[in-house]
C-alpha positions in Angstrom: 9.3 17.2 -48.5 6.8 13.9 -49.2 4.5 13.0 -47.0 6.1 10.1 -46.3 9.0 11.5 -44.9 6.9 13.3 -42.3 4.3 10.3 -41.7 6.4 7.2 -42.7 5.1 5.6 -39.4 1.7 5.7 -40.7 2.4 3.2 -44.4 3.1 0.0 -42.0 0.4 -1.8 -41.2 0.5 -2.6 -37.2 1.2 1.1 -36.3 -1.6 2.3 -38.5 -3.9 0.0 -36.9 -2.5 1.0 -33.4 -3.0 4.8 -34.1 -6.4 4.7 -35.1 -7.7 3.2 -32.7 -5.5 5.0 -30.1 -6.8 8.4 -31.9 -10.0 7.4 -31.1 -9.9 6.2 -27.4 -7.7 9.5 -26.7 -10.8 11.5 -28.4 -13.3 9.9 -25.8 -10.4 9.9 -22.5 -10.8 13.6 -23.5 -14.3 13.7 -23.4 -14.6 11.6 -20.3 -14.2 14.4 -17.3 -16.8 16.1 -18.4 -18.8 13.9 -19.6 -18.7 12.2 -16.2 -18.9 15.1 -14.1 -22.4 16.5 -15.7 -23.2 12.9 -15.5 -23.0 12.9 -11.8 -24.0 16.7 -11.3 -27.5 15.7 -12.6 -28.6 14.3 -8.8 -25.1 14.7 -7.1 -22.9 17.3 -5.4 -19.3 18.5 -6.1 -18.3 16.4 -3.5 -19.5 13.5 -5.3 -17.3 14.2 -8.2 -14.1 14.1 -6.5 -15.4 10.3 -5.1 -15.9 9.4 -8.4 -12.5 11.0 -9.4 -10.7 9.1 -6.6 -12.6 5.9 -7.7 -11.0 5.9 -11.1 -7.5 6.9 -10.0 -6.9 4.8 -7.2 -6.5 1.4 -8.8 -4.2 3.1 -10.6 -1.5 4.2 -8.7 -2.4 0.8 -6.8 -2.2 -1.7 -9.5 0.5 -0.1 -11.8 3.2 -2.2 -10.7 1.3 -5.2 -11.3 0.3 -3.9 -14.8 4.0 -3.5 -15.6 4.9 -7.0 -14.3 1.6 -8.5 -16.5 2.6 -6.8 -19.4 6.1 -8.3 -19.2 5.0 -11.8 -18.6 2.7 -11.8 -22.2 1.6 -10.7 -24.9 0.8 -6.4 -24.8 -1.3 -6.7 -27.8 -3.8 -8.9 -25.2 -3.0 -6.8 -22.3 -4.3 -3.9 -23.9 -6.8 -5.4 -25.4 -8.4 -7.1 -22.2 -8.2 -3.5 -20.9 -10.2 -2.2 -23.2 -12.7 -4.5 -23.4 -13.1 -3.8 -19.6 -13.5 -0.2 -20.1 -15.4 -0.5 -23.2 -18.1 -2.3 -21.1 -17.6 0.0 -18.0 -18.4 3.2 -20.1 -21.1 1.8 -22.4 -23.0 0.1 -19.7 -22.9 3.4 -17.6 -24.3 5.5 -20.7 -26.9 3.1 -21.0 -27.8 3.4 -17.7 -27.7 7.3 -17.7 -30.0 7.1 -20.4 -32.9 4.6 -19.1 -32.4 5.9 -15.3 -30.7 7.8 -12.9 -27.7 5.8 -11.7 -26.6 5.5 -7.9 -23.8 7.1 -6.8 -22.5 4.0 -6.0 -22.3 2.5 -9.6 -20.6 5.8 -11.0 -18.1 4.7 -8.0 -17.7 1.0 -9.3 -17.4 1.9 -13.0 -14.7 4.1 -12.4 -12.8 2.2 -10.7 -13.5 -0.4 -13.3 -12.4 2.5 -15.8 -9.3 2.9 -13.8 -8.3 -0.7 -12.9 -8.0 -1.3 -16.9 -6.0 2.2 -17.4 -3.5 0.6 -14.7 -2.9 -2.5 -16.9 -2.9 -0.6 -20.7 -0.7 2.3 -19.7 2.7 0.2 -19.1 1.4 -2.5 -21.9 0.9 0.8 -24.4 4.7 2.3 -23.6 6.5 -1.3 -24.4 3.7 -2.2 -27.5 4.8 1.0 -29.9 8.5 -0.6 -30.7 6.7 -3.9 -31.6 4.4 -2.0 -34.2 6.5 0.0 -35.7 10.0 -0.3 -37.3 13.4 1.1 -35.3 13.4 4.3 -37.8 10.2 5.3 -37.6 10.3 5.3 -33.5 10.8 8.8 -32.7 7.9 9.7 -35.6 5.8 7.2 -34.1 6.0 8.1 -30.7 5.2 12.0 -32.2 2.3 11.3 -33.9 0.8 9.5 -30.8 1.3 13.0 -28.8 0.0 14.6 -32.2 -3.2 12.4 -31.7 -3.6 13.3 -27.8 -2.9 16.6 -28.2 -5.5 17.0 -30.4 -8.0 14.7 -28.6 -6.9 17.5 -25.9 -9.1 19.9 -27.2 -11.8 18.0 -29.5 -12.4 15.7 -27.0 -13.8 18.1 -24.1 -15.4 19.9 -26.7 -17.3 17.4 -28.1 -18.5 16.0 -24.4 -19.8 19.7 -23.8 -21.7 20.0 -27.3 -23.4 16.5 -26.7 -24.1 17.2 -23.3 -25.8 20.8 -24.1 -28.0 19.3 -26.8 -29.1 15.8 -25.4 -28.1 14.3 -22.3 -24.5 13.0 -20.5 -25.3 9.6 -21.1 -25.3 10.0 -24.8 -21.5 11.3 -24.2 -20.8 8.4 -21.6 -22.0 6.3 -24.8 -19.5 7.4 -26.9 -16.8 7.3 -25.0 -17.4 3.7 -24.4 -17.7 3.4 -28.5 -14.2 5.2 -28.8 -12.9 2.6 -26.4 -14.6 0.1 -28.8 -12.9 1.2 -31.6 -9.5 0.7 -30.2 -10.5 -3.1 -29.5 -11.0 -3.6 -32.5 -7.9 -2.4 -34.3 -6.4 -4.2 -31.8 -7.2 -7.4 -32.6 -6.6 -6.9 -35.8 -2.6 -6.0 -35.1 -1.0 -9.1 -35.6 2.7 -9.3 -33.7 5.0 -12.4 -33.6 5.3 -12.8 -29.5 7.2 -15.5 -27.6 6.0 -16.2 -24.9 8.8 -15.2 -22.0 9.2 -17.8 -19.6 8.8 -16.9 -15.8 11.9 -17.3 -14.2 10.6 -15.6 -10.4 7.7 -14.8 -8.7 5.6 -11.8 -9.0 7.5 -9.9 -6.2 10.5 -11.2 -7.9 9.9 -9.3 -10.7 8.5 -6.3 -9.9 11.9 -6.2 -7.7 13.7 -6.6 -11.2 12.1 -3.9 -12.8 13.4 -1.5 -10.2 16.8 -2.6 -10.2 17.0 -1.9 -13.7 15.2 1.5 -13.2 17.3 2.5 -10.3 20.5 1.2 -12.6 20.3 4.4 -14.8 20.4 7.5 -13.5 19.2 9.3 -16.5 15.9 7.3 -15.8 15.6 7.7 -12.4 16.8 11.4 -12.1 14.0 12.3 -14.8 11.7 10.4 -13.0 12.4 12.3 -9.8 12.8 15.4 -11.3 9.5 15.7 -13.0 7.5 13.4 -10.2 8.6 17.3 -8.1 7.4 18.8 -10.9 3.9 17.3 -10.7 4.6 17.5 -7.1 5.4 21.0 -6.5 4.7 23.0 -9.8 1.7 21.4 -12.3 -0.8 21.0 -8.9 -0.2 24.7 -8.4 -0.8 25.8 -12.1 -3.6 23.6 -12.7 -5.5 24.3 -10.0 -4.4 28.3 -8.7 -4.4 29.2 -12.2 -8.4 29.1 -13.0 -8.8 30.7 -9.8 -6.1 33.4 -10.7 -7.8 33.7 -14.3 -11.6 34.2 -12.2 -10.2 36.9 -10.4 -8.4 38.5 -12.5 -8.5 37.4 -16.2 -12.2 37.2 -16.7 -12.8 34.0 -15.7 -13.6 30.4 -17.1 -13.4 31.7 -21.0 -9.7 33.4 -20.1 -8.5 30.0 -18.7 -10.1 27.8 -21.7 -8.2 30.4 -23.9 -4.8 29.4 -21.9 -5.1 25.7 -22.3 -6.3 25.5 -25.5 -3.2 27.6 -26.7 -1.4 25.0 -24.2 -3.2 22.2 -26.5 -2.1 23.9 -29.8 1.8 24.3 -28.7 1.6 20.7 -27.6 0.5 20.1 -31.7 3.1 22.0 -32.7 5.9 20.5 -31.0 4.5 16.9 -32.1 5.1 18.2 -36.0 8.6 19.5 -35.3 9.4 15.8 -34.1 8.1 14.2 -37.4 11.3 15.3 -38.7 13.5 16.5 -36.6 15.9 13.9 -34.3 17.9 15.6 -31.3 21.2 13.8 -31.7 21.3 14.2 -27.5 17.5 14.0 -26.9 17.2 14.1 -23.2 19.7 17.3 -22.7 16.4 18.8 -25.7 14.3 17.8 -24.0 15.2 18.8 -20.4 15.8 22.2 -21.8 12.6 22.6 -23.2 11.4 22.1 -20.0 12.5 25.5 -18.7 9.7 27.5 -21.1 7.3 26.1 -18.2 8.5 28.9 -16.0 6.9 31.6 -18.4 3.4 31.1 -17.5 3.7 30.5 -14.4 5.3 33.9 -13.6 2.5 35.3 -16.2 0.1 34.2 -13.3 1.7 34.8 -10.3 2.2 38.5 -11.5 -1.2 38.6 -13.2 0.1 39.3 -16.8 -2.2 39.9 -19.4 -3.8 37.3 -21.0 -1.9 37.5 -24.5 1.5 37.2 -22.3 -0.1 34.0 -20.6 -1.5 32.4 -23.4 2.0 32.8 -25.1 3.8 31.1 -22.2 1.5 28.7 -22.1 1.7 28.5 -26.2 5.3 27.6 -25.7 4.7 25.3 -22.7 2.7 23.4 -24.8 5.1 23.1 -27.3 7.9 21.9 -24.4 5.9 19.3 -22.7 5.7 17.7 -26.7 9.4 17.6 -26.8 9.6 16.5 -23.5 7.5 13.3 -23.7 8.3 12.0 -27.3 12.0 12.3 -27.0 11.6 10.8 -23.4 9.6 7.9 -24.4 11.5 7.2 -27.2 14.8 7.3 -25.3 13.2 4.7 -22.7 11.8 2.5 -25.7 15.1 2.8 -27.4 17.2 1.6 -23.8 15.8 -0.6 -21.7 15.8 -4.3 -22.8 12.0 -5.0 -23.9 11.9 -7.8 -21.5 11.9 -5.3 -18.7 10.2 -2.6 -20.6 6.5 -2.2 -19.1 7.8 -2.8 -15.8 10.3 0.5 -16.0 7.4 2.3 -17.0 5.1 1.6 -14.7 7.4 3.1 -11.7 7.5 6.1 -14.2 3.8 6.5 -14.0 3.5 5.6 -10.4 5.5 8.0 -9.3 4.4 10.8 -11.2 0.9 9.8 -10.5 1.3 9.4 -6.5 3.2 12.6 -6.2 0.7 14.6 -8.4 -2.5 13.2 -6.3 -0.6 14.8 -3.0 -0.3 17.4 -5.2 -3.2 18.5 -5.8 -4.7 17.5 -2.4 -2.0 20.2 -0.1 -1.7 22.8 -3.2 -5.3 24.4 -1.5 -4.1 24.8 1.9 -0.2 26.0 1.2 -1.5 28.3 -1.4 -4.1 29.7 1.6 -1.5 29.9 4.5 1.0 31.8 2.0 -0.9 33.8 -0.8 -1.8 32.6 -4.3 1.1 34.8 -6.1 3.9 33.6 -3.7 2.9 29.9 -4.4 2.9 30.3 -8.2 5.8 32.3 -8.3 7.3 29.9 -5.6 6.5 27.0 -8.7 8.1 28.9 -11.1 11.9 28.9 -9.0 10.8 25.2 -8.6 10.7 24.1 -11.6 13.9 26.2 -12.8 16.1 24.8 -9.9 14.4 21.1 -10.5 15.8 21.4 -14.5 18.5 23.0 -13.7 19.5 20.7 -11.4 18.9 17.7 -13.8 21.4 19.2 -16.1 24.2 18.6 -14.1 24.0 14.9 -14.8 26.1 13.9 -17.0 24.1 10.9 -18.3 21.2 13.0 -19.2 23.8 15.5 -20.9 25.4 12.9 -22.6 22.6 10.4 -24.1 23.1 9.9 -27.8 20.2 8.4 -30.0 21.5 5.9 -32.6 22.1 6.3 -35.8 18.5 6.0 -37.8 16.9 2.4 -37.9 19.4 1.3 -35.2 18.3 0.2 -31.7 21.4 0.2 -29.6 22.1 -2.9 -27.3 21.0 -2.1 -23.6 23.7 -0.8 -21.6 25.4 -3.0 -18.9 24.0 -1.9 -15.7 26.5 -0.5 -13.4 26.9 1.6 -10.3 24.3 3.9 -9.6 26.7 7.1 -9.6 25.3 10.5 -11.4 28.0 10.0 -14.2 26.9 6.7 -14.9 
C-alpha cells in the first residue's frame, strides 16, 4: 500500500504546515512538567509545584468558554497564533531567566498562568482549524496523525526535558520549549486559509448560550461528554495518581511505572496507525467499545498483577484512548456546523478539565478512608458501568460517518431525547 494512502493528509500544503509545527509544540508541552518542576525544585518545595500547576490550569478551565466564543467570532489561524506567541514569550523569557538568575516563585506563578491563559484560547481554535486545513477525505487521517504526533511527543518529550536537565540546567529545557512553541508560530503564519469574517449577530453571553444549546441538542455529544468527564472524574484521577504509589510498593517503584506509561504511549502510536487506514463505518459505537480495554489495567493494579500483565493492559489502553479521541474528534468536526464549532468544544474540554481537577484533589483522601485496592478496583466497575451505560444510546450506536470526502449537512436540532 503507497505511502500516500496512509499519509495523504501530509501532500497538501496547510495541513503539512499545521503538523509540523503542531509536532513540535506537542514535543516541548511534553517536556514542559518536568522541565518546570526541576525548574522550581532548584530553591522551592513540592508544595510550590502544585501552585505553579494550579497557576497554569486555572485560566484554563476559566477562560475556555471565552476561547470557544473568540475562536468563532474570527479567524483560528490568528487565534492560535496569538496564543502562541504568548506562550512562546512566556516560556523563553522564563528560560532566560532560569539561566541568568534564580527566578521568584512569583514569576513561575505569572508565566504559567500566562502559559495557561493562551492554552485556553488555542485548544477550541485547534479542534475547529484541522477541517479548514485539510480536505473532507483526508479528516479522519488527519485527525490520526495529530494523535500519532502527541503520542509520540508523549514519550520523547519528557525524555528529552530529563536529559537536558541532567546535563546542563532547567532553564536550558524551559528554553526549548519556548523554541518548540516558536516553531509552531511560524508555520502558522505561513498557512494561508480563505476566512470570512462571521458577523456578530449577539453578545458574548449570547453566544456562549448558543454554543450550549447546540451541544446539549445532541445527545451523542453530550452523553460522551458526560460519560468520560466521570471518567476523568472517577477512574483516570485514581489510575494516575494510586497507580505510582501501587507500582512503589509493590512493582519496584518509579522505573515499573515509567515502563507502564511508556507501553501506554506506544499503544496510543499504534492505534494512531490503525486509523491512517482504517474508517469505522459507526465510529462512536468503536470507539466507545474501545473504551472498555481501560478496565484491564486498572484491575492489574488493584490486584497487584505483575508488571508484564500491567504493562499489557496498559499496552492496549493506549491503543483505546487513540481510537477513542480520533474517531471522536472527527465525528464532532464532521457534525457540528463550523460556525459553532470551537464553542462545542470548549464545553468538551471544560468539563473534562473541571471534573478531572476535583479529581485528582479527593482521589487522596477516598483512596485513604477506603484502601488503595478497593478504590482502583472500585474505578475499574466505573468505567465498565459508565461505557456500558453509553451504549444504550441509540445515537451513539447509530452515528454513521459519510461516505469518503463527504461532509454531511448538520443535523436539525431536535428534542433532547436519548434516541435523538
Amino acid at each position: 500500500m503507497g505511502a500516500r494512502e496512509w499519509l495523504g493528509a501530509l501532500s497538501e500544503r496547510n495541513f503539512r504546515l499545521f503538523f509540523i509545527g503542531q509536532a513540535a509544540s506537542q514535543i516541548g508541552s511534553g517536556m514542559a512538567p518536568v522541565a518546570i518542576t526541576f525548574a522550581v525544585l532548584v530553591h522551592g518545595t513540592p508544595t510550590d509545584v502544585g501552585l505553579v500547576a494550579s497557576a497554569g490550569l486555572i485560566p484554563v478551565v476559566v477562560l475556555l468558554p471565552l476561547g470557544g466564543v473568540v475562536s468563532d467570532r474570527t479567524s483560528r489561524r490568528v487565534v492560535m497564533l496569538s496564543a502562541d506567541v504568548l506562550r512562546t514569550a512566556a516560556e523563553i523569557g522564563l528560560g532566560v531567566w532560569i539561566l541568568l538568575a534564580t527566578p521568584p516563585l512569583w514569576a513561575f506563578l505569572v508565566l504559567a498562568a500566562c502559559v495557561g491563559t493562551g492554552l485556553a484560547f488555542f485548544t477550541p481554535a485547534l479542534t475547529g482549524i484541522v477541517p479548514e486545513v485539510v480536505s473532507a477525505g483526508r479528516l479522519q487521517q488527519a485527525n490520526a496523525l495529530y494523535g500519532l504526533s502527541g503520542s509520540v511527543a508523549g514519550i520523547v518529550g519528557p525524555i528529552l526535558a530529563g536529559v537536558i536537565v541532567a546535563v546542563s540546567s532547567p532553564g536550558w529545557a524551559v528554553f526549548i520549549d519556548g523554541l518548540t512553541y516558536a516553531v509552531s508560530v511560524v508555520t502558522l503564519v505561513l498557512i494561508r486559509i480563505d476566512w470570512v469574517a462571521r458577523p456578530a449577530t449577539a453578545s458574548i453571553l449570547g453566544q456562549l448560550r448558543e454554543g450550549w444549546q447546540e451541544f446539549w441538542a445532541r445527545s451523542w455529544l453530550w452523553v460522551i461528554v458526560v460519560e468520560w468527564s466521570l471518567c476523568n472524574l472517577l477512574v483516570f484521577a485514581p489510575y494516575f495518581v494510586l497507580g505510582p504509589v501501587i507500582a512503589k510498593q509493590s512493582l519496584g517503584g518509579a522505573l515499573a511505572w515509567g515502563v507502564v506509561l511508556t507501553c501506554e504511549g506506544a499503544g496510543a502510536v499504534l492505534g494512531g496507525v490503525l486509523l491512517l487506514r482504517w474508517r469505522p463505518t459507526r465510529p462512536l459505537l468503536v470507539a466507545t467499545l474501545v473504551s472498555f480495554a481501560w478496565a484491564w489495567p486498572l484491575f492489574a493494579l488493584a490486584y497487584v498483577a505483575p508488571l508484564a500483565v500491567l504493562s499489557a493492559g496498559a499496552f492496549t489502553a493506549g491503543v483505546g484512548v487513540a481510537i477513542f479521541t480520533t474517531l471522536w474528534n472527527t465525528t464532532v468536526q464532521r457534525e457540528i456546523p463550523t460556525e459553532l464549532l470551537s464553542r462545542v468544544s470548549a464545553y468538551d474540554w471544560f468539563g473534562s478539565l473541571v471534573f478531572l481537577s476535583v479529581g485528582l484533589a479527593l482521589i487522596g483522601p477516598v483512596a485513604k478512608a477506603i484502601g488503595l485496592r478497593v478504590t482502583i478496583a472500585g474505578a475499574a466497575v466505573l468505567m465498565i458501568a459508565l461505557v456500558g451505560a453509553t451504549l444504550c444510546v441509540p445515537s451513539v450506536r447509530g452515528m454513521r460517518a459519510p461516505p469518503i470526502g463527504e461532509r454531511p449537512e448538520p443535523a436539525t436540532r431536535g428534542g433532547l431525547g436519548l434516541g435523538d
